[in-house]
N, C-alpha and C positions, 0 to 999 in steps of 0.2 A: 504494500500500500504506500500510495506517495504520500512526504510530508511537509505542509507548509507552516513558515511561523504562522501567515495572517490569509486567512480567504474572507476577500469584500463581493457580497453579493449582491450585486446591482452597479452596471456601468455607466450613471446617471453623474450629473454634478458632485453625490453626495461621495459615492463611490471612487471617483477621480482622484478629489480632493483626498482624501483618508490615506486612499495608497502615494499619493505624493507627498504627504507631510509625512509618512512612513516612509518612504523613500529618503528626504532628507533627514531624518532623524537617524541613519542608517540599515533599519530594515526593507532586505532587497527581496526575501525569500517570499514573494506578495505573489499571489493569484485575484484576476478580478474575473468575477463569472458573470455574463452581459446574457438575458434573454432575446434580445434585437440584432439585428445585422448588424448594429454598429454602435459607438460609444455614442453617449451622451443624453439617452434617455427621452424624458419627454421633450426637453428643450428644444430638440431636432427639428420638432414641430411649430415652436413659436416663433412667428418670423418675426412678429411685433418689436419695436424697441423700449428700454428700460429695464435692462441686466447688465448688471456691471457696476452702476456709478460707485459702490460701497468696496469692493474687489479691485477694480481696473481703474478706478476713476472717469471714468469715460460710458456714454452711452451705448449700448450693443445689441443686436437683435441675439436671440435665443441661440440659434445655427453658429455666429461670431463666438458667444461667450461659449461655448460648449467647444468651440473647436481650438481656443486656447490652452483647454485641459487635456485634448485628447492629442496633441501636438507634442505636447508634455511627455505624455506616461510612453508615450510611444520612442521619443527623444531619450527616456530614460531604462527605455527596455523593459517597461515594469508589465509580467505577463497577464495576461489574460484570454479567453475564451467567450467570442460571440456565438448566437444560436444556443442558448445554452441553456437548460431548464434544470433550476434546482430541485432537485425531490425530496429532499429531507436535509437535518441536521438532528445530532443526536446528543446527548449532555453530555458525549466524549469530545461533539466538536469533530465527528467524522461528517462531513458534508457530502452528500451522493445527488451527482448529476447529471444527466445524458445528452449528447447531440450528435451531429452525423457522425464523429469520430468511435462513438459507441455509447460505453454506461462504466460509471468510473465512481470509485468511495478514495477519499482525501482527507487525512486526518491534518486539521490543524493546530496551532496552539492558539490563536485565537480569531474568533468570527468575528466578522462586521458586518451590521445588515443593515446597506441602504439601497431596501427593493421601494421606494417611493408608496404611492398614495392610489389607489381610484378612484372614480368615480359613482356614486351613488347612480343608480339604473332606476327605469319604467316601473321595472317591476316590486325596486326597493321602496317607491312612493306609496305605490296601487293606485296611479287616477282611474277614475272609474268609465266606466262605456268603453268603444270597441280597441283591438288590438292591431291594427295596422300595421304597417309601414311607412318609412317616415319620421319617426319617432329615435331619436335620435342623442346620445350623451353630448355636450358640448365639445368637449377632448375630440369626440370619433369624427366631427364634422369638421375640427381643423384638422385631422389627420388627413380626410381625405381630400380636403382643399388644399390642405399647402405642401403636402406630399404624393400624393395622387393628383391633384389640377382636379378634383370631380367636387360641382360645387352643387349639393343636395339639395337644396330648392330653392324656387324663387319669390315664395311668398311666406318665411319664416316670422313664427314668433318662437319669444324663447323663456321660458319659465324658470326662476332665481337667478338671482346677480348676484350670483359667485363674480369673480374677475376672469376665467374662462368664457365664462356665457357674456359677462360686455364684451369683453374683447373680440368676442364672435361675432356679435352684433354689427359692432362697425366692419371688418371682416366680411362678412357676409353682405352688407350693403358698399360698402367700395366694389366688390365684384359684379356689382349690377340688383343684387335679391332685394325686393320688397320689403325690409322689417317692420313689422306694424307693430311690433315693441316689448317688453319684457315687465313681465309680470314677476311682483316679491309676496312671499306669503306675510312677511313680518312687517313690521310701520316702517321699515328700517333699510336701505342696504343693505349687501353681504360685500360686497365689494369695495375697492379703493376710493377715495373721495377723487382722487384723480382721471380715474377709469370713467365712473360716472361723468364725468365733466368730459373728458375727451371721446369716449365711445358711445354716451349714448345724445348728451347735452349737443355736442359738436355738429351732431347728425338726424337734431330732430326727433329722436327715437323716444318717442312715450314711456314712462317709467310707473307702472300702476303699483302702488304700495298696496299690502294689505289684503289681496289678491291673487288668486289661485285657478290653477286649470279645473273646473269643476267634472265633464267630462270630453271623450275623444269620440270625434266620430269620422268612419271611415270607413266600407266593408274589404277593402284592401289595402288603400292606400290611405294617409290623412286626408281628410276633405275639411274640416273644422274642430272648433276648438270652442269650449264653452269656458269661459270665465266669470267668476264669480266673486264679490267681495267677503272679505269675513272676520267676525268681530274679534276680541281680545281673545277669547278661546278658540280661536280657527272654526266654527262653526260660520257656516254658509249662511249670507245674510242673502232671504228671499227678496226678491226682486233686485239684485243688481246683476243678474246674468248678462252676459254681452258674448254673443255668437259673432265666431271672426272665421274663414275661410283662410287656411292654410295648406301648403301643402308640405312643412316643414316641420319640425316641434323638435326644439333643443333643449337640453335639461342640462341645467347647470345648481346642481341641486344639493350640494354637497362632496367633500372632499374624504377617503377613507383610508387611515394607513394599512397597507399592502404587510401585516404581519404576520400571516397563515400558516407561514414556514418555523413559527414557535410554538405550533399547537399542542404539539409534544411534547414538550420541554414543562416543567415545573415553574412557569414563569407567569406574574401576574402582568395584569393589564391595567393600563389609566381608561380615565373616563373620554380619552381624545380613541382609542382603541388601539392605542399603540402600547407597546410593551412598556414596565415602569423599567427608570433607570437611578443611576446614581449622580455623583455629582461627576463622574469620570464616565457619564452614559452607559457604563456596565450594567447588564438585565441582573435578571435575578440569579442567573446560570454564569457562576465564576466563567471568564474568558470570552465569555458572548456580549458583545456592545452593540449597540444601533444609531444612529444618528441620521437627521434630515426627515423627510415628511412621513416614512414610518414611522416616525416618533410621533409627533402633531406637525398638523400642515400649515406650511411658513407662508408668510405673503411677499417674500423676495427669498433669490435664490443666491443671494449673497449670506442672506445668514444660514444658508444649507449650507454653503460651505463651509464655513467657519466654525459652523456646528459639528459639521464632518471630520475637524482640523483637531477638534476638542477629541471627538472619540478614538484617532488616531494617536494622540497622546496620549491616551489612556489606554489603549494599547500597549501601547508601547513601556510604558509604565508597568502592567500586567507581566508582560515579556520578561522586565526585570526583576517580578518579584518583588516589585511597591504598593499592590496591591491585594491588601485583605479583604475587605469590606470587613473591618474590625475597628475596634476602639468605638467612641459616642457617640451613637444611630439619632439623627432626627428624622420625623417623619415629614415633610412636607404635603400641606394641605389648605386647598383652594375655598375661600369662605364667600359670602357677602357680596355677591356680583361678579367675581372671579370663576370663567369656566374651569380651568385647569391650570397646572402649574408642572410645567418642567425642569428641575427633575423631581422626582416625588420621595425622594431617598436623600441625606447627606451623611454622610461619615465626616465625619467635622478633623476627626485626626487626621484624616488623608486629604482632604479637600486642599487647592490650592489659597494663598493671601485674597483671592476676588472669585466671587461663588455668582456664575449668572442664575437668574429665575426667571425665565419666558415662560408668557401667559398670555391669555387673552382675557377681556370683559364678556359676560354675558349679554350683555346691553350695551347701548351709548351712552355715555353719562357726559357733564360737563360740571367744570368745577367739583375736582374730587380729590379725595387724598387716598395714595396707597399707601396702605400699611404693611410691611413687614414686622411681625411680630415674634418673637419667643417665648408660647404661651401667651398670658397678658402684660406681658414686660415690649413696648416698642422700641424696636431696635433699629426702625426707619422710614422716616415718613418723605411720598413724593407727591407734591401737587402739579391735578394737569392741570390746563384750561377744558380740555376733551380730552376722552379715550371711546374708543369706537369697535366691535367685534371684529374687523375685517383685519384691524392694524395690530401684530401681537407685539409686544410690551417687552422689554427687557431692562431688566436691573440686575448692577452690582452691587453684592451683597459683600464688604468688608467680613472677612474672615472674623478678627478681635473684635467684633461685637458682639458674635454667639458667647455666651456664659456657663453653658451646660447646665443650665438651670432648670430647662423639662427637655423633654424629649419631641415636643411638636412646633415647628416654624408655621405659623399662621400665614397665608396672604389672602388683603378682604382691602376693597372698597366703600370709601363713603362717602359720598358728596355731602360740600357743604352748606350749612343750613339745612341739612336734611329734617332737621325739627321743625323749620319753617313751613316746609310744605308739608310734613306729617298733620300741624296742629290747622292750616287752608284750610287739608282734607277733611279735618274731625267738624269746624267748622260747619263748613259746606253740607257735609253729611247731618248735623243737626237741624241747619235752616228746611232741607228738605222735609225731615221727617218729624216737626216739632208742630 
């Protein structure tokens, strides 16, 4: 059986990066195993610009930044394997995977897993009425537009604004298509404030808040589209259906880490569906790390990598036998407005002098304070003006403020004057019913 120090599985940004800062660190004994004909993952796909500025300093379409790294590992001889399907990995860290070349078991000494994110499907919503054709994930209709030239209809709407589905939008209306516009279930964007402003604002493109596909009708193909408005509990408010003729229907409906290949392993999972980690992105299975959008999905792919640079180091670190997962466990957990928090694990003895915490809000808030806490000892407080679910959040947590003083790092949102609008509410609710 062959033996590598490091097998990275996925030959995406996140993937790249990890085996090149393993390569300068000087571990050379790297395999990258790529399921695509080629390196670079989804990015191949976005022809769009704004990747890079954080990385490169400079603006770059998807295909540019992707082809700087794959220039790279290639320059550096560092190996790997396209066409390549992983089929398992075992708590030994034996990796088995097949392609034309045959069917192969590889023991490493330590894994990395950055196999990326999916796409929420048709079938993951259930909208209700017929099954067509047509119907479409946002990711699959730039695949086959900006990789294929095949551009799948011309009278598109496109359901959540993710930043996939704007970016589509405009996309699909520069190449001539109809967009008659994108519908959000939530009061709220999911998407960039910038995106909004350049893919849908730029081009005219209607943006219905609060508003959902009610049903599809079609008996082959899409022919229309029912939508429907709906109140704070997503329940369907009678009478504001609006029947649109389509022959398209894009879902950009959420984003899902690609972590399947830990199903076996002894490893727990965050509330994002990605594996939990430490503060060195190591799972729960000594020697196995992941970093990038299996973990939770980023809104630039600038902090994939650098995300990917961290688990690379801590590889590396592992390699040498710096790594226990011993000494003062805190747990990390997301309170008060806060979806998630990565990493949800710190070993405070191993942790380096600055500890990141990437999060997102649940909602948009404005004027608010984040707390970092230790227990109910604060150990640091950031005021925004906004924070918004689309944009995920990072702080440096100085090491010498932990105390060891409980075992749980709180992070929780508050906006301020929040007692101001509690006591409107209490108000309000009196005058009514008095």
């Amino acid at each position: 059986m062959e033996n590598r120090d490091v097998i990275i599985i996925g030959g995406g940004s996140a993937g790249m990066s990890a085996a090149l800062k393993l390569y300068d660190l000087g571990v050379n004994n790297v395999l990258i195993l790529e399921k695509n004909d080629y390196l670079g993952g989804i990015l191949n796909q976005c022809i769009h610009n704004g990747f890079g500025l954080h990385e490169f300093k400079e603006e770059l379409t998807g295909p540019e930044f992707m082809s700087r790294f794959s220039k790279a590992v290639n320059e550096k001889h560092i190996d790997y394997k396209l066409k390549t399907n992983v089929i398992s990995i075992n708590d030994e860290k034996i990796v088995t995977f097949s392609n034309e070349e045959g069917y192969f078991k590889v023991k490493a000494k330590v894994v990395i897993l950055t196999t990326g994110c999916y796409e929420r499907n048709a079938g993951a919503i259930q909208i209700p009425g017929d099954r067509p054709s047509g119907v479409y994930t946002a990711g699959q209709a730039q695949l086959y537009l900006n990789i294929y030239g095949y551009l799948v209809g011309k009278k598109v709407f496109i359901l959540g604004s993710g930043d996939i589905g704007l970016i589509m939008a405009r996309r699909m209306k520069l190449e001539g298509a109809d967009v008659l516009g994108v519908a959000e279930l939530m009061p709220y964007s999911a998407g960039l404030n910038r995106n909004i402003v350049q893919c849908l604002n730029d081009f005219n493109i209607p943006l219905y808040l609060s508003t959902t596909v009610k049903k599809i009708i079609g008996k082959d193909h899409i022919e229309k589209i029912v939508l429907a408005k709906v109140d704070d509990k997503f329940n369907f408010i009678d009478g504001t259906e609006m029947e649109i003729d389509v022959d398209a229907l894009l879902l950009s409906v959420g984003l899902i880490p690609n972590a399947d290949l830990l199903n076996n392993l002894n490893i727990s999972y965050s509330r994002t569906k990605g594996p939990v980690v430490n503060q060195d992105l190591q799972t729960d299975v000594s020697g196995i790390f992941a970093a990038g959008n299996v973990l939770h999905v980023h809104d630039l792919v600038d902090y994939v990598v650098s995300e990917a640079r961290d688990a690379a180091i801590g590889a590396y670190k592992y390699l040498k036998g710096e790594l226990n997962n011993s000494g003062f466990e805190y747990s990390v957990i997301s309170k008060n407005g806060i979806s998630y928090v990565v990493p949800q694990k710190i070993y405070i003895d191993e942790a380096n002098s600055k500890i990141p915490l990437k999060f997102r809000v649940a909602r948009p808030f404005k004027n608010v304070n984040i707390y970092i806490k230790e227990g109910d000892k604060i150990i640091k407080k950031i005021f925004k003006n906004a924070i918004i679910p689309s944009e995920m959040e990072i702080i440096n947590v100085d090491k010498s403020l932990f105390n060891k003083e409980c075992h749980e790092i709180i992070v929780s949102v508050e906006e301020k004057n929040a007692w101001k609008k509690w006591f409107a509410s209490f108000v309000h609710e009196v005058v009514i019913y008095s």
